[in-house]
N, C-alpha and C positions, 0 to 999 in steps of 0.2 A: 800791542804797541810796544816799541822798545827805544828806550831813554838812556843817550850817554852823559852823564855829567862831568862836569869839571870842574876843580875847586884848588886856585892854586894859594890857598890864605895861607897866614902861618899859623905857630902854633895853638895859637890863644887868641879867641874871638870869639863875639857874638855871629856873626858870618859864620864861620866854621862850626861850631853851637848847631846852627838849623841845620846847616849841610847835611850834618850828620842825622838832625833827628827827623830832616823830612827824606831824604834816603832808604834810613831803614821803615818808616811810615809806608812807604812807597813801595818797598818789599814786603811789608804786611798787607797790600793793598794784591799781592800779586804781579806787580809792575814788572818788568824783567828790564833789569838795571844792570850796566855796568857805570863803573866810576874811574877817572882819572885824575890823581890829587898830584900836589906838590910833596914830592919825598917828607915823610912823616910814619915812622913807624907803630905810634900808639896807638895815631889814625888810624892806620891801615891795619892793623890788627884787630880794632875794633868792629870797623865796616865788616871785614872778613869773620869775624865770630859772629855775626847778624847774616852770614850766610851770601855775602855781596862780592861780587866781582872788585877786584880795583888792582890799580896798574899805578905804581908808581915812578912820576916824572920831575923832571929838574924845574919845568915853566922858569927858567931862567932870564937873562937880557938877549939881546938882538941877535946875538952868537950860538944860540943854544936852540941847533940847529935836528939836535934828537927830539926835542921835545915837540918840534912842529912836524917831524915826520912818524914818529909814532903815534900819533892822535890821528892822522892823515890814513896811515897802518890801520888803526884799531877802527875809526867810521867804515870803509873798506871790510873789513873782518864783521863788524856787530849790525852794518846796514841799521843804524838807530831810524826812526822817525824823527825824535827831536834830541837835539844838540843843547844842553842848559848849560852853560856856562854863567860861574859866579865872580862877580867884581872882575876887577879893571884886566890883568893881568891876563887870567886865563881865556878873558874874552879877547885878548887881542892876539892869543895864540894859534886863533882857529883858522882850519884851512880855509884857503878861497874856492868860492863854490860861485854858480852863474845864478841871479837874483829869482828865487822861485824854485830856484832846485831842491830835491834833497838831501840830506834830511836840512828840516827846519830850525836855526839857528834862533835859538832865545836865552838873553841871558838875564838874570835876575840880581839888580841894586840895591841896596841898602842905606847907598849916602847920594850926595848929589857931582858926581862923579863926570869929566870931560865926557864927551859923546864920541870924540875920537876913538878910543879905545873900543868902539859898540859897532863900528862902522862895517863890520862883517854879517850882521845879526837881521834876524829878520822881525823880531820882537823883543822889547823891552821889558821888564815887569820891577813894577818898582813897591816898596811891601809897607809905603804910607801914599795914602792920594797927593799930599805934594808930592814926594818924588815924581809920581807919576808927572802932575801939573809943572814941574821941573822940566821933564821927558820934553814935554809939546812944546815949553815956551823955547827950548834950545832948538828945536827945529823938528823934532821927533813925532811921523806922523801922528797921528790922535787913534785912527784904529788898531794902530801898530804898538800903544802903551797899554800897559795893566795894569790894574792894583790886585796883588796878594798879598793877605796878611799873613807873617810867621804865627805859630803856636809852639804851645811850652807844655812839659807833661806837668799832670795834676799829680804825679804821683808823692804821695808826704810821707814824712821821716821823721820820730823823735826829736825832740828837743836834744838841744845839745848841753851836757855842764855848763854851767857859766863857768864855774870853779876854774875849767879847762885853760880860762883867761883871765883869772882873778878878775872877774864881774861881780859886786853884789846882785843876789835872788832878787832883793825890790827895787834895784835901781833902773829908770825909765831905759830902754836896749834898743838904739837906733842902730839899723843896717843900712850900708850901701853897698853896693856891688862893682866890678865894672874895672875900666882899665889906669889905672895911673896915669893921666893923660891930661892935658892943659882944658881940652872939652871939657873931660866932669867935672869940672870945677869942686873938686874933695877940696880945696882951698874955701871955697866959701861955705861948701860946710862944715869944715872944724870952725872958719870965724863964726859962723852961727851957734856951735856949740858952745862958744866962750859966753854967750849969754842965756845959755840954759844949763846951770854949774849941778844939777839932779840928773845929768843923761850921761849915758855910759855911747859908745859908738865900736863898732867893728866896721871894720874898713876891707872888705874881701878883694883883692884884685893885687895885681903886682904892673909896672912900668916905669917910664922914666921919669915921673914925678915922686916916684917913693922918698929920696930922701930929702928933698925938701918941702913935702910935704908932713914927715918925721918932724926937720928943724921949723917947720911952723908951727906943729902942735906943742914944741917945746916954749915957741918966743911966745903963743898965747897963754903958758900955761894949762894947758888943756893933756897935756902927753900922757898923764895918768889916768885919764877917761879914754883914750883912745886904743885900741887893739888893730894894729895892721897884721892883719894875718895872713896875703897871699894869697896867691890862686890857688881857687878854690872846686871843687865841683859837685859840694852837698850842697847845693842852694836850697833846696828843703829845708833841711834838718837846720838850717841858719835862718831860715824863714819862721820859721817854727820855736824858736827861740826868741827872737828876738818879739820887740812890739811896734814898734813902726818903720816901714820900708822909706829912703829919704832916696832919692833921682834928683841932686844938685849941676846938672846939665847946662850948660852953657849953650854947647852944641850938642844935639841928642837926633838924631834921623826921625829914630820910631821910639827906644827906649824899651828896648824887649825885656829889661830888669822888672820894667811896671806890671807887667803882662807876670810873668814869674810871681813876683807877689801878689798880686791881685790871684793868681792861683791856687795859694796856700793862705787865702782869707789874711794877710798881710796889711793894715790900712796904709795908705800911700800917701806921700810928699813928694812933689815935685817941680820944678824949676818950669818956667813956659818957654822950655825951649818949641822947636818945631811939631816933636813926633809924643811927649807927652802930651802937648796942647791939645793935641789931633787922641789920643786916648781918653782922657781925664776929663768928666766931665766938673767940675770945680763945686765942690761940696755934695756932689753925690755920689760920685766912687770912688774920688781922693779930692786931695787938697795941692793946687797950684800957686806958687807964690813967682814973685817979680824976678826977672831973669839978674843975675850977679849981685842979689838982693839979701845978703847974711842977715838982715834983721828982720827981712819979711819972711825970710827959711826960716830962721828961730820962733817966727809968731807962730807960722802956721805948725809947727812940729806942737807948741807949747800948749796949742789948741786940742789935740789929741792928746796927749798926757793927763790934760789936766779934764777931760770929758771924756772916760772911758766907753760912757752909752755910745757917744757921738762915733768915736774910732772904731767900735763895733758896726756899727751901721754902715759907716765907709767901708769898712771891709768887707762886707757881706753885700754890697753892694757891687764893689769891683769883684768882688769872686761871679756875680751874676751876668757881669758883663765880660767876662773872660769865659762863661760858659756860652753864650751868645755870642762869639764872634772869635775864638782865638784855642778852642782846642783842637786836638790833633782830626776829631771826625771832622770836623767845619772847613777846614784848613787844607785838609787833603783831596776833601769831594773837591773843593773850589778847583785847583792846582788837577786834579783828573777832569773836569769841565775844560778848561783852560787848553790840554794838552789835547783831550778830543778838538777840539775850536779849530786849533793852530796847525793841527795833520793832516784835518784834510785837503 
């Protein structure tokens, strides 16, 4: 069987994240893959040192008329089976084909995304059961929708200095991860941290909320507990360090950060957005608190601090259910089940 992909994200994403790690998964499986991404060359150098085909293109606006005849070019050259296209973009790039023809046109969701852009596609996979339930209620046949879950490697890494960030050794080390963005609400949890005056916080991720989220940790007082440190891409070694994983989500799809800690025995906090809600079961392999709710974030963080047993046991609990349902063997037989389904 042979898989073309497409991936027109930008630099920095959780999208782009799996892209990458179920690609090369997919190459250790045997798969015979090529790839066509949006111009990125650190991308592209990486896939290419994992031994992968990949072609890079513009996936530009309505004008950008290379981009739809070199993908039209390369199905013609590689004869795929299935066509995977990810998010909005690259799925609306793809050539027009007669309904049932080949190859098989599937693209795979993350959020709850217009259907227009899907309308070339011959299946759907969306990587939490709502999206899927999204899929059908917008009109998207029911046999024609998926659910696959993403996975994250278990691989761990050292502890990092605190020193590295003028952290005190005993002071409580909340991490979040994730983008700068009005979603993760990092706004309500610095105001949560103003009522836990013992916690230090690292803030991993870089966007357009960085600097006022800066000038809020200053108006709360909080700025000298706080560590924005950037994108980042030792999630280990920061997992590993730290003592509890916080997912303050406002809007979160799935929350593949949870999945992440929950891999490195992390215990978890997190917000009831959609796609934690849909992970987490609430006091057994992490703790969920009330959506835009800084003071029910503050409880429930304060509850693992101050009950070490307790935090232990969430973690090793969520490590149990990330080996049950979210590593890379689990994840990929599904996703090779799925591609056998839809070929023939």
């Amino acid at each position: 069987m042979r898989i073309l992909q497409l991936m027109a994200g930008g630099a920095q994403g959780g999208a782009e994240l799996f892209f990458e790690r179920l690609t090369m998964a997919l190459a250790r499986r045997g798969m015979a893959q090529q790839l066509a991404i949006r111009e990125n060359a650190a991308r592209a150098g990486k896939l290419r040192d994992a031994g992968l085909l990949v072609s890079e293109l513009p996936f530009g606006g309505k004008l950008d008329f290379r981009t739809r005849f070199a993908l039209r070019r390369q199905i013609a050259d590689f004869d795929p089976d299935i066509v995977l296209s990810w998010m909005s973009r690259a799925s609306d790039k793809l050539p027009g084909k007669d309904a049932g023809a080949r190859p098989v046109y599937c693209a795979r969701l993350g959020g709850y995304y217009p259907l227009k852009y899907y309308r070339k596609c011959d299946h759907l996979i969306g990587n939490t059961p709502d999206i899927v339930d999204y899929l059908v209620h917008e009109g998207w046949p029911e046999d024609k929708a998926h659910y696959l879950p993403n996975f994250v490697s278990a691989g761990t890494a050292p502890p990092l200095r605190r020193d590295l960030f003028s952290t005190p050794e005993k002071a409580p080390l909340l991490l979040a991860m994730g983008r700068l963005h009005r979603n993760k609400a990092f706004d309500v949890l610095l105001t949560a941290l103003a009522a836990l005056p013992d916690c230090f916080l690292w803030l991993a991720g870089d966007g357009p909320e960085k600097q006022p989220l800066q000038e809020q940790a200053h108006s709360l007082g909080v700025s000298e507990r706080v560590r924005f440190l950037g994108w980042r891409e030792d999630g280990a070694a920061l997992c590993a360090t730290a003592d509890i994983f916080v997912c303050p989500s406002r809007i979160e799809p799935l929350g593949n950060v949870v999945i992440e800690a929950w891999a490195q025995r992390l215990p978890v906090v997190a917000a009831r957005a959609a796609g934690p809600e849909f992970l987490i079961t609430d006091e057994e392999d992490g703790l969920l608190a009330r959506l835009e709710d800084a003071s029910d974030l503050a409880r429930a963080i304060r509850r693992l601090v101050d009950d070490p047993v307790f935090a232990k046991n969430i973690a090793e609990r969520g490590y149990g259910s990330y080996v049950s349902q979210f590593t890379e063997d689990v994840v990929v037989d599904r996703y090779l089940q799925f591609f056998a389904k839809v070929a023939v």
